[in-house]
Backbone bond lengths (Angstrom), bond angles and torsions (degrees), N, CA, C in turn:
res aa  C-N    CA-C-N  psi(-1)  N-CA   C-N-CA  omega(-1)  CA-C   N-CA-C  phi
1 X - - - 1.450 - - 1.531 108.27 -
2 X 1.753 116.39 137.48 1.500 104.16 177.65 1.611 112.12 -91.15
3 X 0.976 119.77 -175.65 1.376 113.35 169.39 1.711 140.30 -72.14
4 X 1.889 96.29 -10.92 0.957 117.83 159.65 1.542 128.06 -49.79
5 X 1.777 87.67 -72.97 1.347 121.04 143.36 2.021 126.61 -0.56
6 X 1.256 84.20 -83.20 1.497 105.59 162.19 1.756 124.03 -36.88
7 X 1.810 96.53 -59.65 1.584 107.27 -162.16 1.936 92.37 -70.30
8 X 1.238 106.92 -42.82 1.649 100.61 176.27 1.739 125.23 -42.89
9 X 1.174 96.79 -48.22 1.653 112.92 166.21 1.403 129.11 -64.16
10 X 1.451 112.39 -35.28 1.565 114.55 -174.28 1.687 93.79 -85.16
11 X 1.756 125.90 -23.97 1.201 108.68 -174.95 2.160 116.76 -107.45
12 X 1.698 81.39 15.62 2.170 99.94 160.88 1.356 104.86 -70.36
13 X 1.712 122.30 -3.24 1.304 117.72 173.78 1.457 128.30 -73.49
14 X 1.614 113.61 134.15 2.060 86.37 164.70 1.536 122.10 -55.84
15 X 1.284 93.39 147.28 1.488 90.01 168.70 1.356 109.95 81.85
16 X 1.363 114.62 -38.04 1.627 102.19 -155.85 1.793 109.05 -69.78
17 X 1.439 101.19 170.61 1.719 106.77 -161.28 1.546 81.81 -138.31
18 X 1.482 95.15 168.91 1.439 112.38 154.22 1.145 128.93 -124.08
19 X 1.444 141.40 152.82 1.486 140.12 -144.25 2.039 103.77 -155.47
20 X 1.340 93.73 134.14 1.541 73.05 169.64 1.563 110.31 -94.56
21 X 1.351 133.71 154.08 1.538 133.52 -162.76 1.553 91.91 -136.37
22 X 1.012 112.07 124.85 1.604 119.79 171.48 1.619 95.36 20.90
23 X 1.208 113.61 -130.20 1.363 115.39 -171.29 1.534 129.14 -103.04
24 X 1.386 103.61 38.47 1.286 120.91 -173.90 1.559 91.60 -156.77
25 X 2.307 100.66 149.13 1.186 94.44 156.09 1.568 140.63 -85.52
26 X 1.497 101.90 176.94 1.651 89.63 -176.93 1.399 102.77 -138.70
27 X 1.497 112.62 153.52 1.608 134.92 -131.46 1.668 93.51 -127.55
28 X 1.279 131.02 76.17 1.695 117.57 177.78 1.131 114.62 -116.00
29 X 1.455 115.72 150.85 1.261 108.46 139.34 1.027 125.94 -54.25
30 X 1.908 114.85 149.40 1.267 110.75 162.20 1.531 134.46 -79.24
31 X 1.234 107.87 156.29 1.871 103.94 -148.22 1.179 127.33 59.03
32 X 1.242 125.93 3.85 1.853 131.25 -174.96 1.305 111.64 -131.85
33 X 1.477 117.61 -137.63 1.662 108.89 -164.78 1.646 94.68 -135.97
34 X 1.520 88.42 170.06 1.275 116.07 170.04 1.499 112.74 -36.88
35 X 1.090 117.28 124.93 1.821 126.42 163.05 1.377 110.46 -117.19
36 X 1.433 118.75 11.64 1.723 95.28 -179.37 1.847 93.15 172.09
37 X 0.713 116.95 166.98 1.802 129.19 169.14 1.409 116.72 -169.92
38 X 1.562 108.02 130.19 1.300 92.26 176.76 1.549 100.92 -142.02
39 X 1.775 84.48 171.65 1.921 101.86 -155.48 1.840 95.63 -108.72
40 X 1.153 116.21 98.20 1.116 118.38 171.18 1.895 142.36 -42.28
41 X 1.750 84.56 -29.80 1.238 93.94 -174.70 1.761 104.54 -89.08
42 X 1.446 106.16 -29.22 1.779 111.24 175.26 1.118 99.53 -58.38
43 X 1.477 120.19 -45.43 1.293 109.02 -155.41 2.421 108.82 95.88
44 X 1.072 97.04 -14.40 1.135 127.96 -178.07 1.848 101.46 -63.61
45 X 1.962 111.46 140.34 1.311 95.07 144.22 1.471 106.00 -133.43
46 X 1.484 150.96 172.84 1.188 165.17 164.90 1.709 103.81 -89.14
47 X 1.208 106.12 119.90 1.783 103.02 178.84 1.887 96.08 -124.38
48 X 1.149 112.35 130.38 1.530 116.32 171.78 1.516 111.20 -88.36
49 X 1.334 116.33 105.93 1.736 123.16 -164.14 1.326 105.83 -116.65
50 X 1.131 150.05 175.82 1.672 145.34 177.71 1.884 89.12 -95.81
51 X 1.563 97.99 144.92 1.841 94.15 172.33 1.898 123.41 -45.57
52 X 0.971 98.99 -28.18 1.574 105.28 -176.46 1.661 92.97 -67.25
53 X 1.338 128.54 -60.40 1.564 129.92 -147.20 1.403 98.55 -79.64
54 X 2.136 126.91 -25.39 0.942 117.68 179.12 1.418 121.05 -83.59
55 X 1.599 105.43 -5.16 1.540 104.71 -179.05 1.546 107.81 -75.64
56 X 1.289 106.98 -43.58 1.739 121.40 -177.11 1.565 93.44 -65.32
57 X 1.168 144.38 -60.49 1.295 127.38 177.86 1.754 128.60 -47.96
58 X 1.304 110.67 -21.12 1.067 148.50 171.82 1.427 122.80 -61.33
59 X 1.369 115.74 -48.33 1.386 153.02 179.22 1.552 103.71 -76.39
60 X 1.090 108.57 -61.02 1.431 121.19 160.29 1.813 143.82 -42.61
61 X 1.219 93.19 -51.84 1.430 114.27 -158.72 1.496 105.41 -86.87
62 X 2.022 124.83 16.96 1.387 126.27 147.03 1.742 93.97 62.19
63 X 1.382 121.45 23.03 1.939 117.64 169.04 1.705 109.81 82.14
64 X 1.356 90.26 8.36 2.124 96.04 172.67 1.401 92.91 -109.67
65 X 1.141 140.09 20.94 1.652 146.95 162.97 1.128 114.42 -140.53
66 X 1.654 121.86 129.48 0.966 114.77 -149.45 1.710 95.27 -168.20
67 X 1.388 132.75 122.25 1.061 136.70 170.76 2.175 112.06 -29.42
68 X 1.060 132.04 161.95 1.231 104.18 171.87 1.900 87.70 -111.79
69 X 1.585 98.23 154.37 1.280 95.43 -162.60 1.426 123.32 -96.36
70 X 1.027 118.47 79.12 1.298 140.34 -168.38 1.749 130.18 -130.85
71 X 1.070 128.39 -144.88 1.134 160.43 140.82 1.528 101.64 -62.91
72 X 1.597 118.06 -86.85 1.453 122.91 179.89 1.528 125.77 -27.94
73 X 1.335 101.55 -72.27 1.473 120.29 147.71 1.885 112.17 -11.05
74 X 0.845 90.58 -78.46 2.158 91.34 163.79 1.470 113.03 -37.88
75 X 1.547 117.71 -40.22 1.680 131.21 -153.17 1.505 76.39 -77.74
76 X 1.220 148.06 -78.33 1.297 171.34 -121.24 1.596 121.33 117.25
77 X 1.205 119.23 -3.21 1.270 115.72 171.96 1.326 108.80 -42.52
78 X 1.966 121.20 131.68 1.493 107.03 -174.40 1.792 96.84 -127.91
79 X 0.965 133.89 -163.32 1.598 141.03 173.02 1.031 84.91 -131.07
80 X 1.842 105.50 151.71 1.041 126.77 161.29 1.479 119.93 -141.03
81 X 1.258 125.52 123.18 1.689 109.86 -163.77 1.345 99.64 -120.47
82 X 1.507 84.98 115.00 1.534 117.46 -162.59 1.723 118.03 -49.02
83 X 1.088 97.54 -49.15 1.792 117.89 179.19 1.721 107.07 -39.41
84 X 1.420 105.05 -39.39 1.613 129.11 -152.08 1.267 100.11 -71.82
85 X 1.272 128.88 -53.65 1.810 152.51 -133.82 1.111 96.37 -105.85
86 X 1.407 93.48 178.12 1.481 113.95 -159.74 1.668 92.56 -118.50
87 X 1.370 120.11 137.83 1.944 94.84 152.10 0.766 143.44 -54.06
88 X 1.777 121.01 -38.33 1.292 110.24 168.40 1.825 107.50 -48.57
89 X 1.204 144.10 -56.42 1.364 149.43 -148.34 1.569 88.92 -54.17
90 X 1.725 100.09 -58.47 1.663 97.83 -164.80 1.532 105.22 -70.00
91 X 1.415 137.54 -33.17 1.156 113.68 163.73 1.184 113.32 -42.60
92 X 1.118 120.88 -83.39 1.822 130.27 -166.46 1.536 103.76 -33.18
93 X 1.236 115.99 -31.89 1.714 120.01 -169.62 1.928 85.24 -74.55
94 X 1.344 120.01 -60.30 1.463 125.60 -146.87 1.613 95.81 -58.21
95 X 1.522 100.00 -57.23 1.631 104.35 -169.63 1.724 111.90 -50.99
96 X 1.314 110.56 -45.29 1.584 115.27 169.70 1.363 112.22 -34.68
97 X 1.507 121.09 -62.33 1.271 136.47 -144.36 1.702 90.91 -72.99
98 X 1.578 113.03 -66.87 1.330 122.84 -178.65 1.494 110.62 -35.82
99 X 1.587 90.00 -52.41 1.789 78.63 178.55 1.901 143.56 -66.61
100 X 1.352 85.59 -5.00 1.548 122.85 -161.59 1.756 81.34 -93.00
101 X 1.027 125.16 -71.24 1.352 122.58 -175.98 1.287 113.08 -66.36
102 X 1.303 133.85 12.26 1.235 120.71 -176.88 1.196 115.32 -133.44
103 X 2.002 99.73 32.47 1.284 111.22 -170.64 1.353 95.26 -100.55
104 X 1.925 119.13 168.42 1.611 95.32 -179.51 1.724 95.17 -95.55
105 X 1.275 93.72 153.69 1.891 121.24 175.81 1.937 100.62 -48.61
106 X 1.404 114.76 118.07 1.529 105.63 150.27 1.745 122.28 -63.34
């Protein structure tokens, strides 16, 4: 998938917007949060998943998914390298994420 590719899909969402975020874009709902960002020049996107959904994506994603290694990375922030995947994967990854963000905040 290119990154083009990608930005078309993360914005087949309701609601969803695009934002520029430091040096990557960013994928929200409107009025809500981040579900996704991506780095054009990696080729890279960031999907925000709950730890359970990023491990199974994880499991999956043959070492082109990959926790990001951080702090965030803990949150569920995951990598995804776009080139690698399949669409269906990144759908199934996108719809997760969206839905994850479009839960309401405790």
């Amino acid at each position: 998938m290119t990154s083009a590719q990608f930005r078309k899909l993360a914005l087949s969402f309701e609601n969803a917007e695009e934002h520029a975020h430091f040096d990557r874009i960013a994928f929200k709902i409107k009025g809500k949060r981040i579900f996704a960002t991506l780095d054009e020049k990696g080729i890279t996107a960031n999907l925000k998943l709950s730890p359970l959904d990023q491990s199974a994506f994880v499991t999956y994603g043959g070492g082109a998914v990959y926790a990001v290694p951080n702090k965030w990375g803990l949150q569920g922030w995951t990598t995804f390298e776009l080139k690698k995947l399949t669409r269906d994967l990144l759908h199934d990854a996108l719809t997760t994420a969206y839905a994850e963000a479009n839960t309401k905040r405790k």
